[in-house]
KOLSERO-210653 format. One record per atom (N, C-alpha, C, O, CB): residue in one letter; z, y, x. Coordinates in steps of 0.1 Angstrom, whole numbers, plus 5000, padded with zeros to 4 digits. Glycine has a CB too. Layout:
BEGIN
AZYX...
//
This chain:
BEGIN
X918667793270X919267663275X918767633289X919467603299X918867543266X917467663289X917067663308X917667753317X918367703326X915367703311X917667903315X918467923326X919867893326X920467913336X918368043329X920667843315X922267803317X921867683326X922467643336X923367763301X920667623322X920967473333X920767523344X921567483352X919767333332X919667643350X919167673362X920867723369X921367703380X917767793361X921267773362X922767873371X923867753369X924767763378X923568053360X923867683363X924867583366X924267463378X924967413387X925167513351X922867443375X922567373394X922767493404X923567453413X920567303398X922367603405X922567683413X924167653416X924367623427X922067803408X925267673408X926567643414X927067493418X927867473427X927567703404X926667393412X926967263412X926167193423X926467083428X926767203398X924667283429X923967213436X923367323444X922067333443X923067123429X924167423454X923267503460X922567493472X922367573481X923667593461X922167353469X921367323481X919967283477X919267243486X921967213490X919267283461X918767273457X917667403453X917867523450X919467223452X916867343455X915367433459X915567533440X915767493429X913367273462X915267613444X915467693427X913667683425X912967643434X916367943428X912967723408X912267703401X911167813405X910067803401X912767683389X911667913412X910768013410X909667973422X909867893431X911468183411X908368053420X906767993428X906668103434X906368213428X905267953419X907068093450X906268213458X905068303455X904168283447X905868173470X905268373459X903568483456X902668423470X903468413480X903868743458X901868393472X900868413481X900068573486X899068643482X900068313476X901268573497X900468693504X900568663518X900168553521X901068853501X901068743527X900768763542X899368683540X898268703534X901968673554X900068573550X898368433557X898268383547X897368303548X898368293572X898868383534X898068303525X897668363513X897768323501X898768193521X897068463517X896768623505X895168513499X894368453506X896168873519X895268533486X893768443485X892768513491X892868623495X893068423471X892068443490X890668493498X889268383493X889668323483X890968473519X888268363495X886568283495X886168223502X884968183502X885468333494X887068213512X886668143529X886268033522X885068033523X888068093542X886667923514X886267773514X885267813507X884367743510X887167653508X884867913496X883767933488X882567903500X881767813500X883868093481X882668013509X882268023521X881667893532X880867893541X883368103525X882367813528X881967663536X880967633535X880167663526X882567543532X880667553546X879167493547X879367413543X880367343548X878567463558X878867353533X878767193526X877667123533X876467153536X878367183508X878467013535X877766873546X876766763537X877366663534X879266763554X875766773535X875466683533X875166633515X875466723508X876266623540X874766543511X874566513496X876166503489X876966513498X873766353494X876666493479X877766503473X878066373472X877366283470X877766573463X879966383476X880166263471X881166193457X881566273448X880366223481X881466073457X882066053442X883166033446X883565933451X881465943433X883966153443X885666153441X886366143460X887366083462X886365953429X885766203469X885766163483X887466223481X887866303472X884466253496X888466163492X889766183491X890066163505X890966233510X890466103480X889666083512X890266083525X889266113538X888066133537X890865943527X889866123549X889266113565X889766083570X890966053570X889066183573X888566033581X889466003597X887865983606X886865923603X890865803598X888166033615X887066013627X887665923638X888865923642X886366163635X886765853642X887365783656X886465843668X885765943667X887065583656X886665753680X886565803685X884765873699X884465943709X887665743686X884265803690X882565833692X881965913682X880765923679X881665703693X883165973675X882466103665X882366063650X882266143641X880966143670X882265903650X881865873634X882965923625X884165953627X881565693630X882265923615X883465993602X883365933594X882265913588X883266133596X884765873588X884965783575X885065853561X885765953559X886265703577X884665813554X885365893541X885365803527X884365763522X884566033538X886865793522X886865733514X886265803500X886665923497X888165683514X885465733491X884665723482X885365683470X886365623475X883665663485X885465673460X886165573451X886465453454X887665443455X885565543441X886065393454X885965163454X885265223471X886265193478X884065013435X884465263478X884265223488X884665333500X885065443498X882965173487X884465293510X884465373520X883065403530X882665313537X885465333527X882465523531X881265563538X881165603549X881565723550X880665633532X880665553559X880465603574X879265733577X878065733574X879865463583X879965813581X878565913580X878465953597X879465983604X878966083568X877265963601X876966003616X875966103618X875766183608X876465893624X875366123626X874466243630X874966413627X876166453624X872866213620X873866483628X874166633624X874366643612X873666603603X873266733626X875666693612X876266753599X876566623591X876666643579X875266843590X876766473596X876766363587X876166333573X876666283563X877966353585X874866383578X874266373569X873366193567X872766153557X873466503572X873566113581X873265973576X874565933578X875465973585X872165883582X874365803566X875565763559X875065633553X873865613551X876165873549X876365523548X875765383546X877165373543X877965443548X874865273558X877465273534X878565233529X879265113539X878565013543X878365183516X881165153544X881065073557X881964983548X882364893556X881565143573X882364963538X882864893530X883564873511X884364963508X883464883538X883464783502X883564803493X884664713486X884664593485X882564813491X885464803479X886764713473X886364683456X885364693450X888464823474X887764623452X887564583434X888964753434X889064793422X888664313424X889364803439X890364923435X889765053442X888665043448X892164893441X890365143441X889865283445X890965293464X892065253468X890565453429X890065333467X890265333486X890765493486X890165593481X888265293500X891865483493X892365613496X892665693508X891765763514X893265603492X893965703514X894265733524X893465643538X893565523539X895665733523X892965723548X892165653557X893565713575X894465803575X890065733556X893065623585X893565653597X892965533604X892865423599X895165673597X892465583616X891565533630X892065613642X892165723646X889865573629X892465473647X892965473662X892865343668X893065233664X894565503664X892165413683X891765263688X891965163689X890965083689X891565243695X893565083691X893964983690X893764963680X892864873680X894964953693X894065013667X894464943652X892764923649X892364813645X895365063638X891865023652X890565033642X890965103631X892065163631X890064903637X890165103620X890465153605X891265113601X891564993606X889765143594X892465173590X893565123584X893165203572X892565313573X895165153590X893365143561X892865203547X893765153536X894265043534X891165153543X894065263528X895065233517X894565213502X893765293498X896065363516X894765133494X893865053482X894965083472X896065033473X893464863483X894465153463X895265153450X895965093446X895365003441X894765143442X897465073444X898264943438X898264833448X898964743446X897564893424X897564823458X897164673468X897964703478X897964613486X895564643475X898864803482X898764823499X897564853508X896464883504X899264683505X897864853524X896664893530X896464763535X897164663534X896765023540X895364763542X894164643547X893864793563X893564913564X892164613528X894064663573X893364703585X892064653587X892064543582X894164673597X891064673591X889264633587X888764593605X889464633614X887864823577X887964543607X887064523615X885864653616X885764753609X886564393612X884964603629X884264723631X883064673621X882064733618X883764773647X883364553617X882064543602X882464523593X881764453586X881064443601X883864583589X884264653577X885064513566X885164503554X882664733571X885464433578X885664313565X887564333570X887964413579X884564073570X888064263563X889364313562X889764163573X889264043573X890164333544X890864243581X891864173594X893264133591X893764023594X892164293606X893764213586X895464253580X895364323572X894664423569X896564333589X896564243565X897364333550X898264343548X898864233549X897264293537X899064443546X900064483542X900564543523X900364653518X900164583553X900964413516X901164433505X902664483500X902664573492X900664313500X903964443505X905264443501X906264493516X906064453527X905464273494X907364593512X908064593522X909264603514X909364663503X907864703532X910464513522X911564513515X911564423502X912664413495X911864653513X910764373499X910764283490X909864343477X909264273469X912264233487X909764503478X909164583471X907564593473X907064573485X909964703473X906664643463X905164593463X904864803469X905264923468X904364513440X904264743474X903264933480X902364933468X901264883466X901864933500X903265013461X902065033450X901265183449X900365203440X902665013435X901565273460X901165423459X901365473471X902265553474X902065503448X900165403482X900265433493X899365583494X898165583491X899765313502X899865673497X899465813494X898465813513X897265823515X901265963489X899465813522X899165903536X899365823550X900465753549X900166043537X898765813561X898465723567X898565803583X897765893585X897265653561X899665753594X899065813605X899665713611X900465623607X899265953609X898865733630X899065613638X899365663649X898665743654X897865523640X900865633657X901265703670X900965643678X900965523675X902365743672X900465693695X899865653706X900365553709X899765523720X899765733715X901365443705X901865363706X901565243697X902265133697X902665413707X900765263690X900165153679X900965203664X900265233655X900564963685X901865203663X902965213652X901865293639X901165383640X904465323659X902365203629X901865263623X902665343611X903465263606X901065183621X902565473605X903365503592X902865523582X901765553582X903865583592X903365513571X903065493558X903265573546X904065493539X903565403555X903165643542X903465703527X903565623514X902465593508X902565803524X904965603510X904265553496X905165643487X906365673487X904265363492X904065673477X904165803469X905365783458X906165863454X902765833461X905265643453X906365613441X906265473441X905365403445X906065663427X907565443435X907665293432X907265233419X907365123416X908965253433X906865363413X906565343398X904865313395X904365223388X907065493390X904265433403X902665443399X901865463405X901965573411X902165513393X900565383408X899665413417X898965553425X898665633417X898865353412X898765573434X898365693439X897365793426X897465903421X897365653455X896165673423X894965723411X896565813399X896665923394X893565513399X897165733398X897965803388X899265923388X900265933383X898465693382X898465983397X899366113401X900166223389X901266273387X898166223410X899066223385X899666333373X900666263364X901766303363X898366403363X900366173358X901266113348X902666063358X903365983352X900365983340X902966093368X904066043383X904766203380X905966223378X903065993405X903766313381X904766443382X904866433362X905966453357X903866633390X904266413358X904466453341X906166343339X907266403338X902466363327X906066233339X907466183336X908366193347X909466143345X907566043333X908166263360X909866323365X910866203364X911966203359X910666453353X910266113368X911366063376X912366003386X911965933395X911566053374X913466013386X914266013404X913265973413X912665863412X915665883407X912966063421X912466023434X912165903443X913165873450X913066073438X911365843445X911265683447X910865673460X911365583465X910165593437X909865763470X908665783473X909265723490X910365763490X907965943468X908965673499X909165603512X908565663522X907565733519X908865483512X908965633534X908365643550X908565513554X909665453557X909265753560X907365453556X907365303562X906765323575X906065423578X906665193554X907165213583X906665203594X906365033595X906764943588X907465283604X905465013608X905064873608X904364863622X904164963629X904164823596X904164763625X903064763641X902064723640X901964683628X903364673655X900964703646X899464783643X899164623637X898564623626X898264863660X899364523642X899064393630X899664383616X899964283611X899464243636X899964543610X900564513596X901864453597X902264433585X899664413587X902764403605X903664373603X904864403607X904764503614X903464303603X905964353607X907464413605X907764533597X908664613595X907864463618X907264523595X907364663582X908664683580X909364583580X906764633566X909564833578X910964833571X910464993572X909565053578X912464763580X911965033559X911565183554X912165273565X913265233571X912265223538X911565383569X912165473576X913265563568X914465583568X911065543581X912465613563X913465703547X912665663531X911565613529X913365953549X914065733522X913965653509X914165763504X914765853510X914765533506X913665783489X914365903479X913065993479X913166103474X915965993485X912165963485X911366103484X910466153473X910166063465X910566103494X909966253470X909466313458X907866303461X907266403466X910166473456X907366223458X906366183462X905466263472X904666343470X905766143453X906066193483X904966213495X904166213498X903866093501X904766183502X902966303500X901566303499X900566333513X899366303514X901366413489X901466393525X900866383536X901866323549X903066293548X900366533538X901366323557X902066203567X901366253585X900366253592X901365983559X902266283586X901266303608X902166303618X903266353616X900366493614X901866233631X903166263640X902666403646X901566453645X903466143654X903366443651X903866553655X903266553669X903066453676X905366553654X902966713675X902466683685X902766643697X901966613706X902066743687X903966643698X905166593707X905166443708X905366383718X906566633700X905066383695X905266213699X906566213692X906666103687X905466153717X907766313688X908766233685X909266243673X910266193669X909666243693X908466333666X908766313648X907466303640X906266303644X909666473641X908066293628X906866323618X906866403607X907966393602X906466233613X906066493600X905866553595X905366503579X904466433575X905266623603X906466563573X906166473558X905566553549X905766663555X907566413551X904966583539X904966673530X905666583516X905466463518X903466743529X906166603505X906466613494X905866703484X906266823483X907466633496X904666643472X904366713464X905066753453X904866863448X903466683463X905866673446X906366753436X907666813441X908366873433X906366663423X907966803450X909166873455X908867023465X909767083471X910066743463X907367053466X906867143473X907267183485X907467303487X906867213468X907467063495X908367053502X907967023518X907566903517X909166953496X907767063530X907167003544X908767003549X909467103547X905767133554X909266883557X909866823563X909566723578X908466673580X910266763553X910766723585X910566693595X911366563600X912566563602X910666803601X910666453602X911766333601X911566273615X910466263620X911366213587X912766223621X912766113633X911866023633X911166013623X913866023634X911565953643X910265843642X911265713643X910765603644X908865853655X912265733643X913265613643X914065603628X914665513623X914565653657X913665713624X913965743609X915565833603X916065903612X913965583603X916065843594X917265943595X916966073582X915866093576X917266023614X917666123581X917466213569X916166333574X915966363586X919166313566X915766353566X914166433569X915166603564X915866643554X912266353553X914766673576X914766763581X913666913571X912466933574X914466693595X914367013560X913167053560X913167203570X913967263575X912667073545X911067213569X910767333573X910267403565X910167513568X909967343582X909767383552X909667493541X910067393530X909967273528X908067563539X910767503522X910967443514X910867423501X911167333493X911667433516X909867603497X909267583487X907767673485X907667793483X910167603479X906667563486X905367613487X905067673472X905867683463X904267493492X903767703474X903667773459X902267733453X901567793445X903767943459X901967593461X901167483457X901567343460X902467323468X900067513461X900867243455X901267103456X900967023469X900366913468X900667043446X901267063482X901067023495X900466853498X901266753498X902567053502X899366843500X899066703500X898966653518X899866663527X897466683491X897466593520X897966533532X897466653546X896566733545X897266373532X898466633558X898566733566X897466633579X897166513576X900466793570X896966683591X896766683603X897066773612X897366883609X895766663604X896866713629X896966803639X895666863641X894566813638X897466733652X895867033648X894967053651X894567063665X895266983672X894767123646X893967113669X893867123689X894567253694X894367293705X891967133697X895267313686X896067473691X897267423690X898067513696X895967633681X898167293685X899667263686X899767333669X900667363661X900667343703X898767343668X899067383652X898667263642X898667153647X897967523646X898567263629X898467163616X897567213604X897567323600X899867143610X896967143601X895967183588X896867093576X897266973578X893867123590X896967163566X897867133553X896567143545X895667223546X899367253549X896767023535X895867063525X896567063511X897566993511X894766963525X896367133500X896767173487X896167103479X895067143480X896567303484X896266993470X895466983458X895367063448X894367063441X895766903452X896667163447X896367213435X897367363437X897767393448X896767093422X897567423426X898667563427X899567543414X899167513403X897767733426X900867573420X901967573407X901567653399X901067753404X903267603409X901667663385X901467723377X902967773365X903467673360X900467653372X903467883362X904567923356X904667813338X905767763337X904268123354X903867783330X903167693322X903867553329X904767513321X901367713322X903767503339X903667363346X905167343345X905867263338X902967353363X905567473355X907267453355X907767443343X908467353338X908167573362X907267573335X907767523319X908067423316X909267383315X907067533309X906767333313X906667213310X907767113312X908567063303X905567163316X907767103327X908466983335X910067013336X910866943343X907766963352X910267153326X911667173323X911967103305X913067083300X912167353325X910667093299X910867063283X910766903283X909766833279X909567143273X911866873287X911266693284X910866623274X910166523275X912066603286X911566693260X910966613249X909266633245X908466553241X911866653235X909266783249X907866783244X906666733254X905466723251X907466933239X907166713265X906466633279X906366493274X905266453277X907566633294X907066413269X907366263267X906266263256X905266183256X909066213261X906466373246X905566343233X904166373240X903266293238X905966453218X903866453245X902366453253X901766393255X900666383251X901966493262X902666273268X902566193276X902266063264X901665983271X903766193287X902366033257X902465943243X901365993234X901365923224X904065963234X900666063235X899866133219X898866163225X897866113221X900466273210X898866253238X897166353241X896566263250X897266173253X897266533250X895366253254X894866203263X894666253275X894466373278X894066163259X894566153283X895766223298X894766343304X895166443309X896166073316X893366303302X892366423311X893066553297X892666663297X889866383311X893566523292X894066703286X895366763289X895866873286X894266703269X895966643297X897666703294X897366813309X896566833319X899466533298X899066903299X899067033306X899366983322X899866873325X900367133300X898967083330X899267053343X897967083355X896867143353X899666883342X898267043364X896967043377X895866963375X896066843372X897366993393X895067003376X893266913378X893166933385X894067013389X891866923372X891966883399X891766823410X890466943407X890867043413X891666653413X889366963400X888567053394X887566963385X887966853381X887867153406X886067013382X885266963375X884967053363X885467173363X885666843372X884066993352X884267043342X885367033330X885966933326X883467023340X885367213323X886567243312X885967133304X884767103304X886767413303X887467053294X886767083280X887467143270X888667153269X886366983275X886367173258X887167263249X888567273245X889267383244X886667233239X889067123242X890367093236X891267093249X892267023249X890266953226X891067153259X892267123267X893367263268X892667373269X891667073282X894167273269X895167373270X894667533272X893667533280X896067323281X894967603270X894567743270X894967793288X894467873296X895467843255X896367693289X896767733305X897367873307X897367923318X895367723314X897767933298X898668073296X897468163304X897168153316X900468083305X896668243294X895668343300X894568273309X894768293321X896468453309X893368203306X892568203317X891468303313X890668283304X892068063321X891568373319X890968513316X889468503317X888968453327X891468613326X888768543310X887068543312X887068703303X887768773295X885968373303X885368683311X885168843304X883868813307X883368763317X885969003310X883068873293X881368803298X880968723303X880068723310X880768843305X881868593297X881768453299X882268443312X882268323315X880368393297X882668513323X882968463336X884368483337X885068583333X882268513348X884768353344X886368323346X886468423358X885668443367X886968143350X887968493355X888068603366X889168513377X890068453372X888768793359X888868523392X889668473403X891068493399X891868413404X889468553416X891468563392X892868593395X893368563379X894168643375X893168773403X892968473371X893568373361X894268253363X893668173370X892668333354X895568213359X896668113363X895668003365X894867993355X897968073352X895567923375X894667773376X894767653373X895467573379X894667733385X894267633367X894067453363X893967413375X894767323379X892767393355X892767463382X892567373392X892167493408X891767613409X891067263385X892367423416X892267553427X891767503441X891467383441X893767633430X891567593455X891367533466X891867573475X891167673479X890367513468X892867543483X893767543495X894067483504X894767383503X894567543494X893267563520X893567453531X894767563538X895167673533X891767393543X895267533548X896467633551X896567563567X896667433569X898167613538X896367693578X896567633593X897767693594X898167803592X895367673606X898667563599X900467593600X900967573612X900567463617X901567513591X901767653617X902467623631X903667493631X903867423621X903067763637X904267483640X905167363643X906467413631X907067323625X905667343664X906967543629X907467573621X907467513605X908367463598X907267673624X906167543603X905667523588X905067683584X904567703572X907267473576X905067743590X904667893587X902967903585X902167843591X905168003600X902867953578X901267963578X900668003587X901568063593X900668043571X899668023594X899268113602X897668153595X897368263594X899268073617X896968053592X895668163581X895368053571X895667933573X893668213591X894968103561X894568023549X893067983542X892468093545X895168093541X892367943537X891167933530X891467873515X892167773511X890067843539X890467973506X890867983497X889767923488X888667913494X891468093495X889867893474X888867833461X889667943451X890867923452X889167623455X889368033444X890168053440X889468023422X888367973421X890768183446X889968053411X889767973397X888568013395X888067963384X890767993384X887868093401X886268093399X885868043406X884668073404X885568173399X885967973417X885167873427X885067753426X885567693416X885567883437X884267693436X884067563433X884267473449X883167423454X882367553426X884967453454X885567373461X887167393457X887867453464X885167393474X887367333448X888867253442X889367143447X888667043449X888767203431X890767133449X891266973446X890866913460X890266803462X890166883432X891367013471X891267013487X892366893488X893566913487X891767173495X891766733491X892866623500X892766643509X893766693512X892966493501X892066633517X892166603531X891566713541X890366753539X891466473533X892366773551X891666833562X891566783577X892666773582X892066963562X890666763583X890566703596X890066773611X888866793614X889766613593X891066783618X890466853628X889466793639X889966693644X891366903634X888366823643X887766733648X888066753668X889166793671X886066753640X887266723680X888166693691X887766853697X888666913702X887766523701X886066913694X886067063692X886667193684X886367313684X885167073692X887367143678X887967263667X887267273652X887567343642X887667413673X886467183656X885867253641X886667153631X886767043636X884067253638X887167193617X887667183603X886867133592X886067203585X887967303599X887066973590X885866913578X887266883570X888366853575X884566723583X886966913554X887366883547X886866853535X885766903531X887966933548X887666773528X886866723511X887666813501X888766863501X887166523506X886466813490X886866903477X886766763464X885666733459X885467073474X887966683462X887766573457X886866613443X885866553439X889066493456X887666763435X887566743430X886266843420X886166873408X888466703431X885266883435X883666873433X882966813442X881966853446X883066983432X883666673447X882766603455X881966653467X880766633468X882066553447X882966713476X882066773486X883166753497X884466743497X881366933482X882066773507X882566753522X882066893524X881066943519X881766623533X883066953532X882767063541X883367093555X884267023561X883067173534X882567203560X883167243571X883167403575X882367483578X882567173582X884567403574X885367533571X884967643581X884867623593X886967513573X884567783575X884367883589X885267923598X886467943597X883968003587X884467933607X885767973620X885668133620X884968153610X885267893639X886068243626X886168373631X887368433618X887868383607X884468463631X887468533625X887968603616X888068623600X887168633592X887568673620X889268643597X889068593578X888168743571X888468853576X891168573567X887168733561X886868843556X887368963548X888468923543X886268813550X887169093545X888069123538X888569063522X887469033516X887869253540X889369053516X888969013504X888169073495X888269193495X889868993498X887269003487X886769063475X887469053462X888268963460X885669013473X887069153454X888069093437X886569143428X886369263425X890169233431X885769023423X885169053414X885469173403X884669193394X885068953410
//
């Protein structure tokens, strides 16, 4: 019954992205580069966002708070503020200051002592309930991601598990939070957000639609440049080469697509199991017993082998203005930097990124990629 549906969208809709999951090879052949990372500092709890301003400090959202970290390697650090919801997407630019996105709340613009200035709760009459991604053009303007109209950002998985119609926005507003109106509408929840190096578009990603797009800053149908990744594309930055650092939460899995083609037995999951078990992407952490087998995760002498379908994985990806890869760093299902949100270029080149989901900050190697290994 699936492929009669697949060949009948194929003729009724051939403009429609088909089901099958690229292979990763050329620049995005796996590799241990992120294994390879220098980890910064003490670990942190559930870290998901960045942004540095402009005397070097580095923000990073924490669960409920957000932490300022300074010195070598940001290793001192002090909490620069603390919410009642989980703090997400971050962006700093000098006019605005911090702009920070709150679970279900909308974003809050802060002071330099961390107390809140402006809020932005509702646009269009509609509540920001899943502000995913955050950037600020040299002009104050601020844009917005919001992921769904349905479910908070924390509730990602259960947003791809019920599939449905596409809700997800491009807002814009001016740096006091206000005027707000949607740029584009319909999207499949949007998970990264950046202007462009140019100034005159922006660069969207789409995670469940595996999708990098290119939209007006005046707004207008979004433009794509890839159109089907072969992981879940989250939030992107510029780098200092006119290039982009993409970050991956996670990797499609053949199992996943299954799934999100079986709706009855998806609904009954979503209703019966408990959600840390349902089939699908983890961010990483620890297995547990009762959770899905995940079609083959291969061990042998107790060790999970790299090249077993992933629960959970680690992907940063440097892309040109195209969307093309140009080199990759990899986690692969035996590693432990998973569940890659955010990558940040800093004003020398160097690449800090978080592994939400083993709580770590790193900073990515530079030279030449190694050859691969295969345990």
């Amino acid at each position: 019954m699936s492929l009669a549906r697949d060949i009948i969208d194929r003729i009724f809709h051939p403009n429609r992205d088909v089901h099958a999951i690229p292979v990763l090879d050329g620049n995005l052949s796996p590799n241990e580069r992120l294994d390879r990372a220098f980890v910064l500092g003490e670990p942190f709890d559930a870290p998901d966002a960045l942004a540095l301003d402009s005397s070097g400090t580095l923000y990073v959202s924490s669960g409920r708070t957000i932490q300022v970290c300074r010195g070598p390697d940001f290793a001192e650090r002090r909490t620069f503020a603390t919410f009642d919801v989980e703090v997400g997407a971050l962006a700093w630019f000098a006019s605005t200051g911090l702009v920070a996105a709150l679970s279900g709340k909308g974003i809050v613009s802060l002071t330099a002592e961390g107390a809140i200035a402006a809020r932005l709760t509702s646009v269009a009459g509609e509540q920001l309930r899943s502000v995913t991604a955050l950037a600020i053009a040299d002009d104050g303007l601020i844009y917005i991601a919001d992921g769904s109209r349905h479910n908070p950002a924390a509730e990602w998985h259960r947003d791809l598990l019920e599939k449905r119609t596409p809700s997800g926005r491009i807002i814009v507003c001016d740096r006091q939070l206000s005027n707000a109106r949607i740029l584009a509408d319909g999207l499949d929840w949007p998970a990264g957000l950046v202007v462009s190096h140019d100034g005159r578009s922006l660069l969207v990603t789409e995670a469940w639609a595996h999708r990098l797009s290119a939209l007006a800053r005046d707004g207008g149908t979004p433009r794509a440049l890839v159109k089907n990744f072969a992981g879940y594309p989250c939030r992107i930055s510029r780098g200092t080469r006119g290039d982009y650092w993409l970050a991956f939460f996670g990797l499609r899995t053949q199992l996943m697509e299954f799934v999100l083609r079986e709706d009855s037995f998806r609904m009954r999951m979503l209703e019966a199991v408990e959600p840390h078990l349902w089939i699908g992407p983890r961010l990483g952490g620890a297995a547990d017993y009762r959770e899905a087998m995940q079609i083959g995760r291969i061990k042998k002498l107790g060790i999970q082998k790299p090249w077993a379908p992933p629960r959970s994985y680690g992907l940063v990806a440097r892309i040109g203005t195209d969307g093309a890869a140009r080199e990759s760093y990899h986690s692969r299902t035996s590693g432990e930097v998973h569940g890659i949100t955010a990558a940040l270029a800093d004003p020398a080149g160097q690449v800090l990124a978080v592994s939400k989901g083993h709580g770590k900050l790193i900073r990515l190697p530079t030279g030449p990629c190694p050859s691969r290994r295969t345990p």
